[in-house]
C-alpha positions in Angstrom: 45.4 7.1 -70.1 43.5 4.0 -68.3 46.6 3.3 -66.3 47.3 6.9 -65.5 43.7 7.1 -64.4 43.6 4.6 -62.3 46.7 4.8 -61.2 45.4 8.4 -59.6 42.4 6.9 -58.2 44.6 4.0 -56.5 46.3 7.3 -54.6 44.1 9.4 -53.8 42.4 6.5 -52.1 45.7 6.2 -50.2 46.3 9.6 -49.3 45.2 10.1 -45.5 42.6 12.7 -45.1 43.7 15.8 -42.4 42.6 14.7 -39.3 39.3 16.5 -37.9 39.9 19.3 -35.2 39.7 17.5 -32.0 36.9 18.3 -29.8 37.4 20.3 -27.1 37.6 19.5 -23.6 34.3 20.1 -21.8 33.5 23.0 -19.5 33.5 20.5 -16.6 32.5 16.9 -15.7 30.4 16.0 -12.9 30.8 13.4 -10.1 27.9 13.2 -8.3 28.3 11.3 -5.3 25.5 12.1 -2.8 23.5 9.0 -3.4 26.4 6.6 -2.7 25.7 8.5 0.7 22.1 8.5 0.7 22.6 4.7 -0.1 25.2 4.0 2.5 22.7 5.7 5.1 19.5 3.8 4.1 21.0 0.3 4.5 23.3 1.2 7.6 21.3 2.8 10.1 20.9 -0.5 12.5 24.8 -0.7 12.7 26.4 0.8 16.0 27.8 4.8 15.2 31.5 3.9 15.9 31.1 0.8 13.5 28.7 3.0 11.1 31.4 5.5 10.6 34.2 3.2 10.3 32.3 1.5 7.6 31.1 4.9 5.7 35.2 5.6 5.5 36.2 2.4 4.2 33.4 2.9 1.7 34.0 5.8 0.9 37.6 5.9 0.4 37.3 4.1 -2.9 35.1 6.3 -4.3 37.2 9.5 -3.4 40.5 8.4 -2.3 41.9 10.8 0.4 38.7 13.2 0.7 37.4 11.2 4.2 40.6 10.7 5.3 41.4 11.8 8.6 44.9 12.7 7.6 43.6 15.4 5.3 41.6 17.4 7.6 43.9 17.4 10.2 44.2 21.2 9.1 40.9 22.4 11.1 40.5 18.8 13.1 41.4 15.7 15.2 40.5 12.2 14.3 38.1 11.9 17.0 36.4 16.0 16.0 36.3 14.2 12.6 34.5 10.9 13.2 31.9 13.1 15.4 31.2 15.0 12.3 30.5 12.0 10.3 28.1 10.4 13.3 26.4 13.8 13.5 25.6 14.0 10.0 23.8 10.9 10.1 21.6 12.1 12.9 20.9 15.1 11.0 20.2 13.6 7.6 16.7 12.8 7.7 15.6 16.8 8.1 18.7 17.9 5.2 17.5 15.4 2.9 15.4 16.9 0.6 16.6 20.0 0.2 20.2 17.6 -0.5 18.5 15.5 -3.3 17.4 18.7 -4.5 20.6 20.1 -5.0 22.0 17.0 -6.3 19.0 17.0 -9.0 19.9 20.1 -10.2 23.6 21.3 -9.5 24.8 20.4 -13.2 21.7 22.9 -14.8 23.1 25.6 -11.9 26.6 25.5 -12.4 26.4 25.7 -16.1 24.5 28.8 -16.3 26.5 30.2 -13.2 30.1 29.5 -15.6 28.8 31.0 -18.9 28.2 34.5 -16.8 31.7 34.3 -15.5 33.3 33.5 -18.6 31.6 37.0 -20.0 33.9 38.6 -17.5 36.7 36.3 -17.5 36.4 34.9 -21.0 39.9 32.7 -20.6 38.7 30.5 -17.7 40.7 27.4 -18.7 38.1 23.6 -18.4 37.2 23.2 -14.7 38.2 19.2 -15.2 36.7 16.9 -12.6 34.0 18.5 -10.2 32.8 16.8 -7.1 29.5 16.5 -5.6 29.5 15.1 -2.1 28.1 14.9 1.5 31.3 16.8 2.9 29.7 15.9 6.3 29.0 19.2 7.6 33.0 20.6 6.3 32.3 22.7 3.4 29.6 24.1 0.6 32.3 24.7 -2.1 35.9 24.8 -2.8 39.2 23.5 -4.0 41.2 20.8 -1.9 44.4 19.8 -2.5 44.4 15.7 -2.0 47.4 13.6 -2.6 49.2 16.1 -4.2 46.2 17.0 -6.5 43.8 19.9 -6.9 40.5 19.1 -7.3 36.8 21.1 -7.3 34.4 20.1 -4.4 31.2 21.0 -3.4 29.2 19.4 -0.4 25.2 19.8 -1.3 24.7 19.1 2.8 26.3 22.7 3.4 24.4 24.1 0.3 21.0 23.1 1.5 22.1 24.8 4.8 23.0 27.8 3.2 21.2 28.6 0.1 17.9 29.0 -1.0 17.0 28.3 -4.6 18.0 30.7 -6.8 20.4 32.2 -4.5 23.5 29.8 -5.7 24.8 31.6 -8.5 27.3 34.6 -6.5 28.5 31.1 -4.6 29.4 29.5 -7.6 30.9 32.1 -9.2 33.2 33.1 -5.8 34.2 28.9 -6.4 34.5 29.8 -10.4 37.2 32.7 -9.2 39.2 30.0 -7.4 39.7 28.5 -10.6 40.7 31.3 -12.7 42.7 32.8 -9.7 44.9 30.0 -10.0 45.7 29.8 -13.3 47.4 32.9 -12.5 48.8 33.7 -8.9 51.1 31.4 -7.7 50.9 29.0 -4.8 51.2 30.8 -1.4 50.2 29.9 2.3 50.6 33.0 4.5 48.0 35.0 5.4 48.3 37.6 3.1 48.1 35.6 0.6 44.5 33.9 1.7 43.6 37.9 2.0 43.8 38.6 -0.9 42.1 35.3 -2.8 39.7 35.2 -0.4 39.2 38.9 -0.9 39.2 39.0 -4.9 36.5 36.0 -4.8 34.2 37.5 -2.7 34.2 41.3 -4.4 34.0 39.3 -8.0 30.9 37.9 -6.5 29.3 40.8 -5.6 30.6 42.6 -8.7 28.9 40.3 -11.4 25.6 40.1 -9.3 24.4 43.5 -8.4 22.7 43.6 -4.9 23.9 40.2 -3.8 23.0 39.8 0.1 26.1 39.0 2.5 24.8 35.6 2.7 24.7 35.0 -0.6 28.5 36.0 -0.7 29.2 34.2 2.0 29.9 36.7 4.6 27.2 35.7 7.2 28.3 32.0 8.4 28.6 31.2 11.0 27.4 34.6 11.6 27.1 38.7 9.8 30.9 39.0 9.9 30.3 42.8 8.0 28.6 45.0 10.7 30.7 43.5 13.6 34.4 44.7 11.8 33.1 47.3 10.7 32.2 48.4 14.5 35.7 47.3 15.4 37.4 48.2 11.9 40.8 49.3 13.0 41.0 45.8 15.4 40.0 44.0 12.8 42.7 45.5 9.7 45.4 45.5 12.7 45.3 41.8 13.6 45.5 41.0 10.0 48.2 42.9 9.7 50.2 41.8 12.7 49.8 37.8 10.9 50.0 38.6 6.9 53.3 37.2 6.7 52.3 34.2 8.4 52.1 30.5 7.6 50.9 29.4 10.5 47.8 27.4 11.1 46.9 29.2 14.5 47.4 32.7 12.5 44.6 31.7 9.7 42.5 30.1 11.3 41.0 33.0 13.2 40.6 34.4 9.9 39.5 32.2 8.0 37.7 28.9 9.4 34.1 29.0 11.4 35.7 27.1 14.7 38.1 30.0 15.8 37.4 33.9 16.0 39.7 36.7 17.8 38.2 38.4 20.8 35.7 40.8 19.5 35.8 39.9 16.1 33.5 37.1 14.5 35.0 33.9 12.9 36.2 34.3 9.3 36.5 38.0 9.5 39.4 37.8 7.0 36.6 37.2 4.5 35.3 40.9 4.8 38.6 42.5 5.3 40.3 40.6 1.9 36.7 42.0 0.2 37.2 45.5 1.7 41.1 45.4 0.1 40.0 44.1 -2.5 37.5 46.9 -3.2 40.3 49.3 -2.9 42.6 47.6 -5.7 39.1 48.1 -8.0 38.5 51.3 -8.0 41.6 51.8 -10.8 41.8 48.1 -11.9 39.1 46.1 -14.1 38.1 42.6 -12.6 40.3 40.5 -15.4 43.1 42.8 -14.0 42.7 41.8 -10.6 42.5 38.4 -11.8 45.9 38.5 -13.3 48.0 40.0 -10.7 51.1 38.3 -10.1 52.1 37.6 -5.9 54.8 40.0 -6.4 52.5 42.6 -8.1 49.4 41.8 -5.2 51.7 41.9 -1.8 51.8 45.7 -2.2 48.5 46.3 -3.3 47.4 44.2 -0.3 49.5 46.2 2.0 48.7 49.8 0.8 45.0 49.4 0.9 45.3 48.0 4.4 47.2 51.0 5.4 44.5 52.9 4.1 41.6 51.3 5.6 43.3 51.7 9.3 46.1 53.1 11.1 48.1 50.6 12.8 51.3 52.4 13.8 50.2 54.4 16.9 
């Protein structure tokens, strides 16, 4: 009986216990790089601007490879529009500042809040991963950018003190959060139509999980009130987005969609307002997770039918 007793003590001391449940990923992870520009700014501002930006690039570039790279913004501007952007955000600085330390003091204790209301609507938002924090320079207050092949989260806290006043972040966040989650669901696509309708879908999710949030705060009044000028000039409006939704083309979007380019008679980004009012129409008989999930073969028509009924484009 000794030897069988210890015999059982020798194995269970052997036997491996079950491995704990691993931890799960968290909701995101932060990368706060704003003071590695407030830094760079303090301790350069005696150097010549051409030198100064060639210097903030180099810099830079190790800390985010690709996202000051000239290469990648070629999109919306030249080399020479770019490293004017960078000079000019040095000039302006001083006054942003801040507001821009602000932000950066309390973007994790916004964000947080902003995700746990989304995922009450869209409880299967998969972990965010790496989000970004920069000085985008004057390019950006939020959004995804592809960058060497990768997709990652950005936001630039020198737009957001521009933009938004506190307490006025969270429908901002939450049309960024809907980026996210779109993607885990409709595919990859660059024409038009296809920017109509995620552009669209964030911006009515926005307004739909904060009642009686202002234009500005869903971002339909940069660089000015896109809403009352279509609607003025609706039919122009639905018909010129019509006329490019199977487009890839850069000169086709941009009108649409970026502040530097506008159609005559219509403000810039007007494809903002027009996805939001298509994408109003695909609510009335669909819940937001449902939206959400829409495939690209399932959307195209959607996009197109509620487009034909906003205006009449065939005469």
């Amino acid at each position: 009986m000794r030897f069988a007793l210890v015999a059982l003590i020798f194995l269970t001391a052997c036997q491996s216990t079950p491995d704990a449940p691993a931890e799960p990923p968290p909701p995101f992870t932060l990368i706060d790089l704003t003071q590695e520009y407030a830094a760079f700014y303090d301790r350069s501002q005696d150097i010549e601007s051409g030198a100064r930006v060639a210097a903030f690039k180099a810099e830079m570039a190790a800390l985010f490879p690709g996202f000051y790279d000239t290469e990648r913004v070629r999109a919306f501007a030249t080399a020479e529009v770019y490293d004017g952007l960078i000079a000019r955000s040095f000039e302006r600085f001083a006054d942003v500042r801040p507001k821009y330390e602000a932000i950066a003091a309390s973007f994790e204790a916004m964000l947080a809040p902003a995700r746990a209301d989304f995922m009450r609507t869209f409880p299967d938002l998969a972990p965010i991963g790496e989000v970004y924090l920069v000085h985008s320079v004057g390019e950006m207050d939020g959004g995804i950018r592809m960058i060497n092949g990768q997709r990652y989260m950005v936001f630039g806290a020198d737009v957001m003190a521009q933009l938004y006043a506190p307490g006025d972040e969270r429908p901002f966040f939450q049309h960024e959060l809907f980026h996210v989650y779109h993607a885990q669901f409709f595919e990859a696509c660059d024409e038009v139509w296809c920017a109509l309708w995620r552009e669209g879908l964030a911006v009515y999710v926005s307004e739909r999980l904060n009642l009686g949030a202002t234009d500005a705060q869903m971002g339909l009044a940069m660089p000015r009130p896109i809403r009352p000028e279509v609607d003025a000039n609706l039919p122009a409006a639905v018909c010129a987005v019509r006329a490019r939704l199977g487009s890839d083309g850069r000169d086709d979007y941009a009108p649409l969609f970026l502040g530097l380019a506008s159609l005559e008679g219509l403000p810039p980004r007007f494809g903002y307002y027009v996805g939001y009012l298509v994408a109003r129409e695909a609510g009335r008989t669909r819940s937001l997770p449902e939206l959400g999930h829409m495939r690209a073969a399932e959307a195209r028509p959607v996009v197109e039918a509620a487009l034909a009924g906003l205006a009449n484009c065939e005469r």
